[in-house]
LODREN-439834 format. One record per residue (C-alpha): y, x, z; residue in three letters; residue number from 1. Coordinates in Angstrom, 1 decimal. Each point is the difference from the previous one (the first is absolute). Last residue first. Layout:
// LODREN-439834
{{Y, X, Z}, 'ALA', NUM}
...
***
This chain:
// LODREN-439834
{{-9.9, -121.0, 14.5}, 'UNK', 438}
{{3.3, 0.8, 2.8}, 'UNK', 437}
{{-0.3, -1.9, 3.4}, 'UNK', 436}
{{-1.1, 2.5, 1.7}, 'UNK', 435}
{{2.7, 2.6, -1.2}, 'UNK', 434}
{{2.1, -2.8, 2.1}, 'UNK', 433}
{{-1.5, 0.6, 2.8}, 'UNK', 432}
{{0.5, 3.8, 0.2}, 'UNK', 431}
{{3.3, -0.4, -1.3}, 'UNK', 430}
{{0.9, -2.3, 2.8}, 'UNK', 429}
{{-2.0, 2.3, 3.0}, 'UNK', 428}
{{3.2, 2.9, -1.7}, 'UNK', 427}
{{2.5, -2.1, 0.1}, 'UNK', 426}
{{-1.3, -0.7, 3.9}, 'UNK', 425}
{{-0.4, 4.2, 0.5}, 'UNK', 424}
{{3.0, 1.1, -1.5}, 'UNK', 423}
{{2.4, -2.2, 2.5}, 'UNK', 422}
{{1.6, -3.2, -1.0}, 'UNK', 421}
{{4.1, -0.4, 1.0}, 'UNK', 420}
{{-0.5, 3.5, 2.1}, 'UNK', 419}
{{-0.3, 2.2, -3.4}, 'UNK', 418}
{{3.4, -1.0, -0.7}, 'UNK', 417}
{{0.8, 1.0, -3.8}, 'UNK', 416}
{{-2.2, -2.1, -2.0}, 'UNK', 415}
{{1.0, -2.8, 2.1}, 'UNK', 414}
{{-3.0, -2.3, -0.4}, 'UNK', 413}
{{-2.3, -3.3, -1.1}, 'UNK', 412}
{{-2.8, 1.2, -2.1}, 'UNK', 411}
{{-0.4, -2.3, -2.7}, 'UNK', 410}
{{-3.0, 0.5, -2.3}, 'UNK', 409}
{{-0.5, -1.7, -3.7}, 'UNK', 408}
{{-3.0, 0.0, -1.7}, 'UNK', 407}
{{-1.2, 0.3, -3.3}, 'UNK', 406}
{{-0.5, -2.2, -3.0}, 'UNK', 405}
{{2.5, 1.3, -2.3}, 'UNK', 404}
{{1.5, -3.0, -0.8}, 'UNK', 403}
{{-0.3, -3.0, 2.3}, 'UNK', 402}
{{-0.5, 2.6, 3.2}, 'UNK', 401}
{{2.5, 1.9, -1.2}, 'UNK', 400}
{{2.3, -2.5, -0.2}, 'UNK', 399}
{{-1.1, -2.2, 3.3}, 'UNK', 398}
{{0.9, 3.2, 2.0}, 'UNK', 397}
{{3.4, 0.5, -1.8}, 'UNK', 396}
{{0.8, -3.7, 1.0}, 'UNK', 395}
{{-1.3, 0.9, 3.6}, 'UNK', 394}
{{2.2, 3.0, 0.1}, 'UNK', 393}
{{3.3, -0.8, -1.6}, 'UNK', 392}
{{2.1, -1.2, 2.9}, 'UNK', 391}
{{-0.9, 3.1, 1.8}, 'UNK', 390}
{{2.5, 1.4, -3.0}, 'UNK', 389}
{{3.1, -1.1, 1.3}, 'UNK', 388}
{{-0.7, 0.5, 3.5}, 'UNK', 387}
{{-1.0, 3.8, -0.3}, 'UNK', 386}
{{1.1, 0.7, 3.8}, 'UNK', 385}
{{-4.1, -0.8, 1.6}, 'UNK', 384}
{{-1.9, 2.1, -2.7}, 'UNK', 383}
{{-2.3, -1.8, -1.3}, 'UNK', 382}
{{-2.1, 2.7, -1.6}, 'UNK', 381}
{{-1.6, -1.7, -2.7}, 'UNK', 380}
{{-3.6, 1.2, -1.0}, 'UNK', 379}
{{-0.9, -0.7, -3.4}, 'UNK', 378}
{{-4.1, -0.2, -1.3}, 'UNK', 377}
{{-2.3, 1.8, -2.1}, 'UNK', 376}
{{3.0, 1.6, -2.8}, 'UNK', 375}
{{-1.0, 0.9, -2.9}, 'UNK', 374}
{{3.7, 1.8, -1.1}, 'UNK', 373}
{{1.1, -2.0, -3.0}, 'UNK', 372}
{{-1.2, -2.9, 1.3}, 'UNK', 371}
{{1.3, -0.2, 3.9}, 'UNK', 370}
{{3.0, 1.2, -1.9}, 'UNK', 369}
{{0.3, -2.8, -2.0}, 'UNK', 368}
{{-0.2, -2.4, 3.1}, 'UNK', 367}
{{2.1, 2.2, 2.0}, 'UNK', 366}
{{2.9, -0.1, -2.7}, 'UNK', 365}
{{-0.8, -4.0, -0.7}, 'UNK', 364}
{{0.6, -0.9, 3.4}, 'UNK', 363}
{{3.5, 2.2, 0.4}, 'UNK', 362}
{{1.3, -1.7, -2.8}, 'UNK', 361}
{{-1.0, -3.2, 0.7}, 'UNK', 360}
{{1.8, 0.2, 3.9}, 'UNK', 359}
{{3.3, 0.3, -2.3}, 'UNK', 358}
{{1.4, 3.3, 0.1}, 'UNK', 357}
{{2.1, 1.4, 2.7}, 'UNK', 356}
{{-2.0, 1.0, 2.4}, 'UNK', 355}
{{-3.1, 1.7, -2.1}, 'UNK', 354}
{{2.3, 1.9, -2.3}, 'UNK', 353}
{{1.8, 1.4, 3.0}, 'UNK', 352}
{{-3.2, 0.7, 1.5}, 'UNK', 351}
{{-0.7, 2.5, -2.1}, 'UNK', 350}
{{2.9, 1.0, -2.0}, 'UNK', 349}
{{0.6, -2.4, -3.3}, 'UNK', 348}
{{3.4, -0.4, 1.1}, 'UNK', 347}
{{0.4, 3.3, 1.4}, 'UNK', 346}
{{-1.4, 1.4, -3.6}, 'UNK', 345}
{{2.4, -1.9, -2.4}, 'UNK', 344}
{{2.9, 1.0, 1.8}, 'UNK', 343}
{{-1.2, 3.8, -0.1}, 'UNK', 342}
{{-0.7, -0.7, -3.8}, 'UNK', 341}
{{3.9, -1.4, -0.6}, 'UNK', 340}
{{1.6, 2.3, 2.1}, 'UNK', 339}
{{-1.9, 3.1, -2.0}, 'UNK', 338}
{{0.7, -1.6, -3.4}, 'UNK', 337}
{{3.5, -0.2, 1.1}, 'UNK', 336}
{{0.5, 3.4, 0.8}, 'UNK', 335}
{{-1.9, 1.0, -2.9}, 'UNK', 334}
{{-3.9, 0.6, 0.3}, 'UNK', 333}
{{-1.1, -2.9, -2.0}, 'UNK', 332}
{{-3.5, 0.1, 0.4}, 'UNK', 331}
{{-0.6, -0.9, 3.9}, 'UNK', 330}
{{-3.9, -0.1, 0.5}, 'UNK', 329}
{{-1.7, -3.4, 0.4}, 'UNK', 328}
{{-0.2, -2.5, 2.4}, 'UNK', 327}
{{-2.3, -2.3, 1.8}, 'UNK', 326}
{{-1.6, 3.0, 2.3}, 'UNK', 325}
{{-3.2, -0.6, 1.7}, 'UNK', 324}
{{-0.5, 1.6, 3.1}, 'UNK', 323}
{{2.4, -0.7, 2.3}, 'UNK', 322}
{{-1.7, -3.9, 0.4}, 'UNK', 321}
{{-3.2, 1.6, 1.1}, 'UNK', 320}
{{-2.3, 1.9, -2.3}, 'UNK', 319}
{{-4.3, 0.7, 0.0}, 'UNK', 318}
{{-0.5, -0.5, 3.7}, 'UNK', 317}
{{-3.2, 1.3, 0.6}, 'UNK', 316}
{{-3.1, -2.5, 1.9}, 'UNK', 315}
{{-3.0, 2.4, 1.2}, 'UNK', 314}
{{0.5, -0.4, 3.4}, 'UNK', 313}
{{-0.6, 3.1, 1.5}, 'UNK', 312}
{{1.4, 2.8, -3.0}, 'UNK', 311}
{{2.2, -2.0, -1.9}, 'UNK', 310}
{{1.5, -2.9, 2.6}, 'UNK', 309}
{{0.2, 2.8, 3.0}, 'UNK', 308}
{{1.6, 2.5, -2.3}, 'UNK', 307}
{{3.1, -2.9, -0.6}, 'UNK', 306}
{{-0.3, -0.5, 3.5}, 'UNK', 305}
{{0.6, 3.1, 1.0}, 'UNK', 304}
{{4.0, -0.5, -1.5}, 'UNK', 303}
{{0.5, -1.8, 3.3}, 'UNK', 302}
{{3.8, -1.7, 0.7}, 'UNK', 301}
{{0.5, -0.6, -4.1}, 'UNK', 300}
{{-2.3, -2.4, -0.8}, 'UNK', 299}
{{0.1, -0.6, -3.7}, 'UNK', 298}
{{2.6, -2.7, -1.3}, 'UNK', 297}
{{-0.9, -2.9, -2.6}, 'UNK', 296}
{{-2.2, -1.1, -2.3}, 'UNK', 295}
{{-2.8, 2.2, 1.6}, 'UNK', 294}
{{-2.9, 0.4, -2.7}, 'UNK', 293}
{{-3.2, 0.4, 0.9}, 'UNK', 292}
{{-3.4, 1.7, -1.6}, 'UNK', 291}
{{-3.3, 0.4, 2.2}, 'UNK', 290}
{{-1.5, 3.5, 0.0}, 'UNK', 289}
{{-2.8, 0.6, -1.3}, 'UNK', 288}
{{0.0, 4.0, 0.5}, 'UNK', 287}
{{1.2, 0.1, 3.6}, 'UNK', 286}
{{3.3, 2.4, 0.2}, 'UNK', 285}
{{1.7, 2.1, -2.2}, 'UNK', 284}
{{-1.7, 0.2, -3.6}, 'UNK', 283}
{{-1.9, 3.3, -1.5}, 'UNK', 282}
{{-1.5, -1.0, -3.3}, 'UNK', 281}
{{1.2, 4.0, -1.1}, 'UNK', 280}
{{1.8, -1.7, -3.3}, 'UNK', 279}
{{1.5, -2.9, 2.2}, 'UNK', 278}
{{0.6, 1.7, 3.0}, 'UNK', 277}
{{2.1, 2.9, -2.6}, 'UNK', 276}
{{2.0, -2.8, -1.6}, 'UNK', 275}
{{1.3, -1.3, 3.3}, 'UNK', 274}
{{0.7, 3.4, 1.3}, 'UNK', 273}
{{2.0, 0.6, -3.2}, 'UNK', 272}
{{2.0, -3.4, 0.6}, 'UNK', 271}
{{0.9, 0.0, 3.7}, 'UNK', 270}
{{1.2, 4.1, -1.3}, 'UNK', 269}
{{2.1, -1.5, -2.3}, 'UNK', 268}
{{1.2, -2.7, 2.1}, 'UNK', 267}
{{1.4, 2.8, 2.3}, 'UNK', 266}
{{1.3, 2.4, -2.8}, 'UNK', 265}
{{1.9, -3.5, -1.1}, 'UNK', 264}
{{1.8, -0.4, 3.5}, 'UNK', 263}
{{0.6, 4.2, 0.6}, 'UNK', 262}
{{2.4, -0.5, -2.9}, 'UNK', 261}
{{2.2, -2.1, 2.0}, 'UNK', 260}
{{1.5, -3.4, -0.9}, 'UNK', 259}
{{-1.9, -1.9, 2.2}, 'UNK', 258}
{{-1.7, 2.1, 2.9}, 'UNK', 257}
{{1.0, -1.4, 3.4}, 'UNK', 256}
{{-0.1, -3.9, -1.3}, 'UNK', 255}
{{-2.2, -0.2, -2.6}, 'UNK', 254}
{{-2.7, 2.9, 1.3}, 'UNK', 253}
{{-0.2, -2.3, 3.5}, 'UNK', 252}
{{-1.1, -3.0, -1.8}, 'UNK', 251}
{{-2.1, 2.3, -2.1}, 'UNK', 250}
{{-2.1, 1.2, 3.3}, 'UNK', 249}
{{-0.1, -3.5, 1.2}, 'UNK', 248}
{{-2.4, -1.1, -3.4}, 'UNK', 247}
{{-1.5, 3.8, 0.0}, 'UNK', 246}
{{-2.1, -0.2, 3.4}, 'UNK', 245}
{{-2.2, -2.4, -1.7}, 'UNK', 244}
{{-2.0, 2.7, -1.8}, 'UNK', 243}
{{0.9, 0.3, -3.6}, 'UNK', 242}
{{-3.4, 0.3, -2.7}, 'UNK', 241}
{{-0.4, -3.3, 0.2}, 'UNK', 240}
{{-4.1, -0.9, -1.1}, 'UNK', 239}
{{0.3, -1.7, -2.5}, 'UNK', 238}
{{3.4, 1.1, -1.6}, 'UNK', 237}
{{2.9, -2.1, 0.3}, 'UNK', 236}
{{1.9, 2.4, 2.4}, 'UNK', 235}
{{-0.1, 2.6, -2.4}, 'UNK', 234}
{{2.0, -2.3, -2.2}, 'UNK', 233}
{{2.4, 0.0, 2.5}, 'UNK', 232}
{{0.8, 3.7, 0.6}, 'UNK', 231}
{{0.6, -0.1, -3.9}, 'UNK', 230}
{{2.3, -2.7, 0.6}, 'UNK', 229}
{{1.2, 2.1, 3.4}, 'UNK', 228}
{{0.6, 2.9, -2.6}, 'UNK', 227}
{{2.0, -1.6, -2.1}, 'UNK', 226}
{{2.8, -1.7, 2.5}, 'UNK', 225}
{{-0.1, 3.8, 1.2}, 'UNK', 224}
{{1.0, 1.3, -3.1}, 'UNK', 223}
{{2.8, -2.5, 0.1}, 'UNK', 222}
{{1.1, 0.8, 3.5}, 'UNK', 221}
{{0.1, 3.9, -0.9}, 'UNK', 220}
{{2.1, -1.7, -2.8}, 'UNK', 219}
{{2.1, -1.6, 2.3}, 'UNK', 218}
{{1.1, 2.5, 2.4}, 'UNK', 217}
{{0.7, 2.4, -2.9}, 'UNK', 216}
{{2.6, -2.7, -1.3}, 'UNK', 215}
{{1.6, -0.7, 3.9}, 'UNK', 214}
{{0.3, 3.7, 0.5}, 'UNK', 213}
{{1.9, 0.3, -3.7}, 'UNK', 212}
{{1.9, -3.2, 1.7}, 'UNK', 211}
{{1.8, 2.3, 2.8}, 'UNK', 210}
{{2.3, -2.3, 1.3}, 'UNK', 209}
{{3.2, 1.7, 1.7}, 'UNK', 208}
{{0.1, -0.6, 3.8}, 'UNK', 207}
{{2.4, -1.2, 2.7}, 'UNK', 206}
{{-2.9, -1.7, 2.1}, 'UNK', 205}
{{1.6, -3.4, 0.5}, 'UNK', 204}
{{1.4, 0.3, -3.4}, 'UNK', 203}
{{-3.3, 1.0, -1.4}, 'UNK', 202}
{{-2.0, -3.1, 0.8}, 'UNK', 201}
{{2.8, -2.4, -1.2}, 'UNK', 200}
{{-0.9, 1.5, -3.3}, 'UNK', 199}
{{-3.9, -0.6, 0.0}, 'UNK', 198}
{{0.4, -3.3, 1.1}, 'UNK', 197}
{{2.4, -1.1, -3.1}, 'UNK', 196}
{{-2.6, 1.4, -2.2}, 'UNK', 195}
{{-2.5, -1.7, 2.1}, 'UNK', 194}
{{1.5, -3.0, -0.1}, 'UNK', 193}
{{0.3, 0.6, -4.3}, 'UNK', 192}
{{-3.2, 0.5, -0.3}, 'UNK', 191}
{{-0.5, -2.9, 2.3}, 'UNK', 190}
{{1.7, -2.2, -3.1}, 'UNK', 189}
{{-2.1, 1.7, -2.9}, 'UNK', 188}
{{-3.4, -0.2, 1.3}, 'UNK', 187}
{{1.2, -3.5, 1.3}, 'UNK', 186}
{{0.9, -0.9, -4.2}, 'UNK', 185}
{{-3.5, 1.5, -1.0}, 'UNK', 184}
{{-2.0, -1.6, 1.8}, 'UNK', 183}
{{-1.2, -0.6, 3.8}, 'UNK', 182}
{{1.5, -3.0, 1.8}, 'UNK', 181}
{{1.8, -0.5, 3.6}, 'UNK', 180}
{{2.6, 2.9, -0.8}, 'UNK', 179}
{{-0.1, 2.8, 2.7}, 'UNK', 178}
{{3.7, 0.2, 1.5}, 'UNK', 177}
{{0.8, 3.4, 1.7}, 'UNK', 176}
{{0.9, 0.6, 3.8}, 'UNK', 175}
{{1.8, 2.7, 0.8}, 'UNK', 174}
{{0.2, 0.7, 3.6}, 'UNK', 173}
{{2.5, 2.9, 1.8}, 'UNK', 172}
{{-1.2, 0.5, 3.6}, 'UNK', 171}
{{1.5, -1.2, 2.8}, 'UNK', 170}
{{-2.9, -0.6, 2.1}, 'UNK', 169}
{{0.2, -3.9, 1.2}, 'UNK', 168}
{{1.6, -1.6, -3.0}, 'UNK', 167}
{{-0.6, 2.3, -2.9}, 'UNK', 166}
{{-3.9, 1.1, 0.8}, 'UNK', 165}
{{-1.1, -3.2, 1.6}, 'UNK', 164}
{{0.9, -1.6, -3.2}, 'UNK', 163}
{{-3.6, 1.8, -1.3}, 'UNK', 162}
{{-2.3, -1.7, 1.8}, 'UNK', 161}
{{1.2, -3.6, -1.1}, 'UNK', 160}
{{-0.3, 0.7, -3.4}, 'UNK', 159}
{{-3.3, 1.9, 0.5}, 'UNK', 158}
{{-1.6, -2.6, 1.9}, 'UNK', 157}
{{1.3, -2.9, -2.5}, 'UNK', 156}
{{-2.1, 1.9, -2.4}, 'UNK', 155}
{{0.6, 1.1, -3.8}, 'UNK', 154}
{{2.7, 0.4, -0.4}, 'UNK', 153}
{{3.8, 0.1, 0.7}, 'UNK', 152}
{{-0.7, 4.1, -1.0}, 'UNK', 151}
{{1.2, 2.7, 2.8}, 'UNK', 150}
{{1.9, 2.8, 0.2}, 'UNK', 149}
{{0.6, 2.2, 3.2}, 'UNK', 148}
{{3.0, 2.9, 0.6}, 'UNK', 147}
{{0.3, 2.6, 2.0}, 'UNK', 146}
{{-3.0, -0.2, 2.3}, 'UNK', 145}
{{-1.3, 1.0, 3.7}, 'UNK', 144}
{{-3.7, -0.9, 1.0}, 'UNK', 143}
{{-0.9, 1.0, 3.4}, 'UNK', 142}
{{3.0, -1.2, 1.2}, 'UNK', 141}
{{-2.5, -3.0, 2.4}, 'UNK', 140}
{{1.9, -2.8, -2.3}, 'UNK', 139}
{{-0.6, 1.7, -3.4}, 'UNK', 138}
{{-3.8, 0.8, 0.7}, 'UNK', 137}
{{-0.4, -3.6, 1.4}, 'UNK', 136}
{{1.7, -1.0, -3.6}, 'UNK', 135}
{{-2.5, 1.9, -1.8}, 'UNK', 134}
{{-3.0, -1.4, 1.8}, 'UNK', 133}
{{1.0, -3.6, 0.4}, 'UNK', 132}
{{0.3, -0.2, -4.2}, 'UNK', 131}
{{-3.3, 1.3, -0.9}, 'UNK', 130}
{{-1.4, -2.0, 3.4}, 'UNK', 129}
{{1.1, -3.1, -2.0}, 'UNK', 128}
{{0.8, -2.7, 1.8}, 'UNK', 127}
{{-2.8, -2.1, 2.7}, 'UNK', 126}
{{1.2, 1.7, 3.1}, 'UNK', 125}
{{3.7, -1.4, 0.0}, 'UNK', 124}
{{3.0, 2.1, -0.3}, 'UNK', 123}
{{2.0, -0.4, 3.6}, 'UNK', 122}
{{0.1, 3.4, 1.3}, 'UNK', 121}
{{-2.9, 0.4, 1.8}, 'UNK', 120}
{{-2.3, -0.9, -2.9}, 'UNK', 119}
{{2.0, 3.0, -1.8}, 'UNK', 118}
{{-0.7, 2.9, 2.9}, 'UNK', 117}
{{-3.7, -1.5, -0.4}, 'UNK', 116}
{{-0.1, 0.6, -3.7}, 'UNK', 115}
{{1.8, 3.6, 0.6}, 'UNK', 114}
{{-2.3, 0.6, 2.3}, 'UNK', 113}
{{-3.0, -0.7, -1.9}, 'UNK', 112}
{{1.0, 2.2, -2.8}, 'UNK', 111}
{{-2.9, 1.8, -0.7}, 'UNK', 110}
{{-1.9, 0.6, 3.6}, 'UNK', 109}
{{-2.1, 2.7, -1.3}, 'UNK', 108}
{{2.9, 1.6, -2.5}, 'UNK', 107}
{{-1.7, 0.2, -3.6}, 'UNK', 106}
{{-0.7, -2.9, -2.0}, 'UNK', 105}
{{2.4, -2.6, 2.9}, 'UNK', 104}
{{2.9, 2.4, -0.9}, 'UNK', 103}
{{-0.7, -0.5, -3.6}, 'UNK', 102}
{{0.3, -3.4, 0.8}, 'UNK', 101}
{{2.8, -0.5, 1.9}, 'UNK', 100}
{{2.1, 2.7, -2.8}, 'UNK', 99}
{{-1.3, -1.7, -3.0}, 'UNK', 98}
{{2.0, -3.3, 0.7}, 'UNK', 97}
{{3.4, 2.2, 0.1}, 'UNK', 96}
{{-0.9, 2.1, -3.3}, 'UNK', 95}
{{1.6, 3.0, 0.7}, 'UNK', 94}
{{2.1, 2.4, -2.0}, 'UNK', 93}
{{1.9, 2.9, 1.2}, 'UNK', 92}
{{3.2, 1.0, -2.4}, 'UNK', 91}
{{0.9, 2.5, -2.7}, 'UNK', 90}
{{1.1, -2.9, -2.4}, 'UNK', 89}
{{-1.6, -1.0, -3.9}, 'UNK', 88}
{{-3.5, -0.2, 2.1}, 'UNK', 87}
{{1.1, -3.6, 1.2}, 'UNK', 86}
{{-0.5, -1.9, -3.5}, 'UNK', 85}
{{-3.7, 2.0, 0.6}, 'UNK', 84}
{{-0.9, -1.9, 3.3}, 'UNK', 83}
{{-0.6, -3.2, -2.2}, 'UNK', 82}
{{1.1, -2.8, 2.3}, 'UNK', 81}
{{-2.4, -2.4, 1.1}, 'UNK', 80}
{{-0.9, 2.0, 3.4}, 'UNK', 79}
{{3.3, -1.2, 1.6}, 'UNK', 78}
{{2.8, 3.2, 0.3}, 'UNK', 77}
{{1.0, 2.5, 2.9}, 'UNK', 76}
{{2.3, 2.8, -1.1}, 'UNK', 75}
{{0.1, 3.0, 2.2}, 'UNK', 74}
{{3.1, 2.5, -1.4}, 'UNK', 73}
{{-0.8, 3.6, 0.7}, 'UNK', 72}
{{1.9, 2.1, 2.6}, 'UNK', 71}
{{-2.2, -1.1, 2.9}, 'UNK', 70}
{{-1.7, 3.5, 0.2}, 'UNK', 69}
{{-0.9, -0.1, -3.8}, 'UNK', 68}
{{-0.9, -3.3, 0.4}, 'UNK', 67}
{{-3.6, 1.0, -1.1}, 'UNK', 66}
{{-2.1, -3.6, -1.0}, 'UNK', 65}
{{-0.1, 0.2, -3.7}, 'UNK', 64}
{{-0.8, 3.6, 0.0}, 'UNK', 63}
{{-2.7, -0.5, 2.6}, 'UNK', 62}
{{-1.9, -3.4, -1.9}, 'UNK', 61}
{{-0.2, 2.4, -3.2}, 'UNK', 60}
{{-1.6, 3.2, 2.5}, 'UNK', 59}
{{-2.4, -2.2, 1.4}, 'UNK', 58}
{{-0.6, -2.4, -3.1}, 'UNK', 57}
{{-1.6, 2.8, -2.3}, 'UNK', 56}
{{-2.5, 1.7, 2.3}, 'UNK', 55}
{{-0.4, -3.4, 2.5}, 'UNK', 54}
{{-0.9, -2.7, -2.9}, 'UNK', 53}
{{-2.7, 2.9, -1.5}, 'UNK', 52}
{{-1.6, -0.3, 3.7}, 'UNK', 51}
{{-0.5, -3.4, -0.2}, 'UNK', 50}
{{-1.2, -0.4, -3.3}, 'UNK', 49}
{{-2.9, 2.8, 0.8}, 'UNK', 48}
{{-0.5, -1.8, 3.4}, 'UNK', 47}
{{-3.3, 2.1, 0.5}, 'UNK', 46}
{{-1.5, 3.1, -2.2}, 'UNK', 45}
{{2.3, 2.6, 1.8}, 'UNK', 44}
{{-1.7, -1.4, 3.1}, 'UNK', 43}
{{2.8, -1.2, 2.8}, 'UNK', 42}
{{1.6, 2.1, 2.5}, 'UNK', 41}
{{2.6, 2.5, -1.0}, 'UNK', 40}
{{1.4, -1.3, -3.1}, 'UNK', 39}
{{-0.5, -3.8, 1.2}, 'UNK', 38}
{{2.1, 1.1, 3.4}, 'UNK', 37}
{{2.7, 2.2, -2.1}, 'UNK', 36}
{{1.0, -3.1, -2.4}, 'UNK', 35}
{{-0.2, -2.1, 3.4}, 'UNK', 34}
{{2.6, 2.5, 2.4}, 'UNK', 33}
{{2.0, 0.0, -3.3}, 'UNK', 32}
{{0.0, -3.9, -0.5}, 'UNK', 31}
{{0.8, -0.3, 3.7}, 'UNK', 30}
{{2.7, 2.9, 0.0}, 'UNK', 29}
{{2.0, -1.9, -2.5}, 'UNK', 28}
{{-0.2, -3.5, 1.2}, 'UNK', 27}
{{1.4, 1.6, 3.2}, 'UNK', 26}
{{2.5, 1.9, -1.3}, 'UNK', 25}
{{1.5, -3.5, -2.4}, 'UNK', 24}
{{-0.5, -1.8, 3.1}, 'UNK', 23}
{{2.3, 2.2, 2.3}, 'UNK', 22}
{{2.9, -0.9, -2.2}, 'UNK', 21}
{{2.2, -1.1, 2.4}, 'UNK', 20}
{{-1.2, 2.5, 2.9}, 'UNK', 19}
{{-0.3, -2.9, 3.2}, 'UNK', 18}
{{2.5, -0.5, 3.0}, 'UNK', 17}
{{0.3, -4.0, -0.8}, 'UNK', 16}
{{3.2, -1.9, -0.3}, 'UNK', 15}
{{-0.8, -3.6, 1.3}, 'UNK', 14}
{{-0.2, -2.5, -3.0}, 'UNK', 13}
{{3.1, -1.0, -1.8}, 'UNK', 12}
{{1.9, -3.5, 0.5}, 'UNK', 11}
{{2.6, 0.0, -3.5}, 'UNK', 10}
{{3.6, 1.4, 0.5}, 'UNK', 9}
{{0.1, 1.9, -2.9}, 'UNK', 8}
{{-2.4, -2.0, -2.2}, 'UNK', 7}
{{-1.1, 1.9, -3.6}, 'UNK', 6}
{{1.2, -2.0, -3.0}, 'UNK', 5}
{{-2.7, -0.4, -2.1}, 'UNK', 4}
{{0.4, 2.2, -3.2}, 'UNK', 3}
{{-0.8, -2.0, -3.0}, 'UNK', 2}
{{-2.0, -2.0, -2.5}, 'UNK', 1}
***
């Protein structure tokens, strides 16, 4: 692994007039302006889940994201990595694939520009939107970093994406090697990357590594690892006690709350309402409501749709691909243990684990889990940039068909452009495909 050389003399885009870290402000005032509209608007007895995710991630996600008046460093790094090897610096963290995405959650028009601003440039229509988002951001000046880092896995989009970063905008980008097997020996060997990542990151900063942070980091992680088991095993009662809104809901709590103590108080609060609609029989949405599993991403452009499915057409998404963790908490809490757990939990991140396993792997998870958590049927969002895992779909169909004996739904999409299939045709879909259903 190493530093790529950053290209002096490379073609750059036009220089545009724009605050370089405008993004960060308005990502900020957009989950403000919606913490204060559910507060303000919507029955104390609705969007419980919802409105425990806006108490504890608001003022979590505005910590992260304060530059201090541009005095704070801004490091940009793939979703894979564990945000807590990061905590050890005073620094800004985002999750570059996030960014799109959470823009598409909460800004009316998402990042549409920035996927337009990208098609203009040259990237084709048909990558990632995860990856077309943040570097549209970059190239407008909206999006201004100090250093990136980057995994060689686990899509080609992604590895292509994140060049653009050291050739064309002169930031520094360290790229780390992610071994092409999962056991001990590659545990040990991208321990050792990100060891070696970790370092580099603090010379371009000029800071000391604070690793007490890093150890408190990870055991709010490791409480939190507990709590979404116990989360889980909610989710495996009949009737599900978690409305649908909670699948995207956790995506977000991994990326803008992981390694705060506002992450566990959050799935302790999921959990507690969970237990009390159980005791009190009082279950969000339609009473019989039809059990799915999504074996891959949410949609991320209209989080409605989640209420939509529970409340109108009685089908709740019981997890998605974020919501079922392969690893377990981080023992060891030496400096090596640490390295060695974080390594262990990128590679067996979701979709990480999913990428770079063989296709087998990723059958029998969603097979087992259609099992373990009663599943009706799977719907597969296809999303038009996942290549690598598109592949899968009609095997996976066949597999759940063969042995769980439920059907499979493929719902070709972007999940963050609303304009590549609007609302209301996924929406005709489910409603036909509930047809099909007993």
């Amino acid at each position: 692994m190493g530093v790529e050389e950053t290209a002096e003399n490379a073609e750059k885009p036009p220089e545009k007039k724009t605050k370089k870290r405008q993004i960060l402000d308005d990502l900020i005032d957009a989950i403000s302006f919606t913490r204060d509209i559910v507060k303000q608007v919507i029955p104390l007895s609705d969007l419980q889940i919802l409105r425990s995710f806006l108490r504890w991630g608001t003022p979590s996600l505005i910590r992260n994201l304060d530059t201090r008046g541009g005095t704070r460093p801004v490091l940009g790094h793939h979703f894979v990595f564990p945000p807590e090897i990061f905590l050890g610096y005073d620094m800004s963290l985002l999750a570059m694939e996030v960014i799109p995405y959470f823009m598409s959650a909460l800004i009316s028009f998402g990042a549409e520009e920035q996927y337009d601003e990208m098609h203009a440039y040259g990237i084709p229509f048909h990558t990632c939107s995860a990856q077309k988002g943040h570097l549209g951001l970059s190239y407008e000046g909206r999006l201004d970093l100090d250093v990136v880092v980057a995994p060689s896995s686990p899509c080609d989009n992604g590895v292509g994406a994140y060049q653009y970063y050291s050739q064309m905008a002169n930031i520094p980008l360290i790229v780390t090697d992610v071994p092409m097997y999962q056991n001990e020996r590659a545990y040990q060997y991208f321990a050792k990357e990100l060891d070696a990542m970790i370092r580099q990151v603090g010379e371009i900063i000029k800071q000391d590594y604070d690793f007490e942070k890093v150890k408190a980091a990870v055991q709010n992680t490791n409480e939190s690892i507990m709590l979404i088991r116990e989360i889980n095993t909610l989710r495996k009662h009949v009737p599900n006690p978690i409305e649908s809104m909670f699948n995207p809901l956790l995506i977000g709590s991994q990326f803008f709350m992981t390694g705060q103590p506002e992450r566990p108080q959050f799935y302790q609060e999921v959990i507690d309402i969970g237990k009390r609609r159980i005791k009190h029989n009082d279950y969000p949405g339609k009473e019989d409501k039809i059990r799915s599993i999504w074996p891959y991403m949410p949609i991320f452009f209209d989080f409605g749709f989640c209420e939509w499915m529970d409340r109108q057409l009685g089908i709740e998404i019981i997890l998605d691909i974020f919501g079922y963790y392969m690893f377990d908490p981080i023992e060891d809490q030496s400096y090596d243990g640490i390295m060695r757990g974080l390594s262990e939990w990128s590679i067996n991140f979701p979709m990480m684990r999913q990428s770079v396993r063989l296709a087998e792997d990723y059958i029998d998870d969603y097979v087992r889990l259609a099992k373990e958590f009663k599943a009706d049927c799977a719907i597969f969002t296809v999303h038009i940039g996942c290549k690598q895992l598109i592949s899968l779909t009609q095997v996976l169909r066949e597999a759940l068909k063969d042995e769980c004996g439920i059907p499979l739904l493929m719902l070709d999409i972007d999940v963050g452009d609303k304009r590549f299939v609007p609302t209301n045709v996924l929406k005709q879909k489910m409603i036909e495909f509930k047809k099909t259903l007993f």
